[in-house]
N, C-alpha and C positions, 0 to 999 in steps of 0.2 A: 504494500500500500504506500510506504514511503517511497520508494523507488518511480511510483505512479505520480504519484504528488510532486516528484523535482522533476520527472520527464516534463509533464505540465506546464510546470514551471516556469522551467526553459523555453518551452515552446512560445508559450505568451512573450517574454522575456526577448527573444529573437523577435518575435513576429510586431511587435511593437518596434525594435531598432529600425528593422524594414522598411516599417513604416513611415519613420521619419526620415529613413535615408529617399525613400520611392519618391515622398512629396517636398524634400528639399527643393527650396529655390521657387517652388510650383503653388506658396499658400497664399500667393497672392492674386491668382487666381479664385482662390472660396472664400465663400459670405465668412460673416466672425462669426458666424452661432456655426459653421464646418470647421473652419480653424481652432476655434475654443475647443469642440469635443476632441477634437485630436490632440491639445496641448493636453487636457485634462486626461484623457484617458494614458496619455502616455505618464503622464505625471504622477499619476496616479497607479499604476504599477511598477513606475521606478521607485515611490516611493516605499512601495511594498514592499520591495525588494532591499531598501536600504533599512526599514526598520526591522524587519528581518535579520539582518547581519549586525546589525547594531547589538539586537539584544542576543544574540547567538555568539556573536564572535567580541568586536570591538568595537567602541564609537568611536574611535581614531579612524575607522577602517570605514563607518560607516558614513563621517564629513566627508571623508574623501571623495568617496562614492555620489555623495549629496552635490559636492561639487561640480564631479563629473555629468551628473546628471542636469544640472545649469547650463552647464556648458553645450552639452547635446540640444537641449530645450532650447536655447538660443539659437544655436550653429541650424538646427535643421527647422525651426517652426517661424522666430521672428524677425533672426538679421533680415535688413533688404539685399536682394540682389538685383543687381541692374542688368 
């Protein structure tokens, strides 16, 4: 069952990156209520994913991550690109 629950995981995890690499550059294209749920949902499983390791592992481990995850959320949903 555990093994089921990280394959899961993963999957979501991946398929959310995709995501934001697929619609890099291209959100300026959708309305903000399309943009929004894509920041949000992406958001919203990294963040599950850092509070996860946070109380599992490290919160050292876990800013870090938080960071990275800013960074991603920027680089792929809000910069402009010209």
């Amino acid at each position: 069952m555990i093994v089921l629950h990280v394959l899961f995981g993963l999957m979501i995890l991946v398929g959310t990156i995709l995501t934001g690499i697929s619609f890099q550059g291209d959100t300026q294209k959708l309305t903000k209520l399309q943009k929004f749920s894509l920041i949000f949902t992406t958001s919203a499983i990294g963040l599950t994913v850092i509070a996860v390791i946070s109380i599992s592992s490290s919160v050292y481990l876990g800013i870090a991550l938080f960071v990275i995850l800013a960074g991603y959320e920027y680089f792929s949903f809000l910069r402009q690109t010209n």
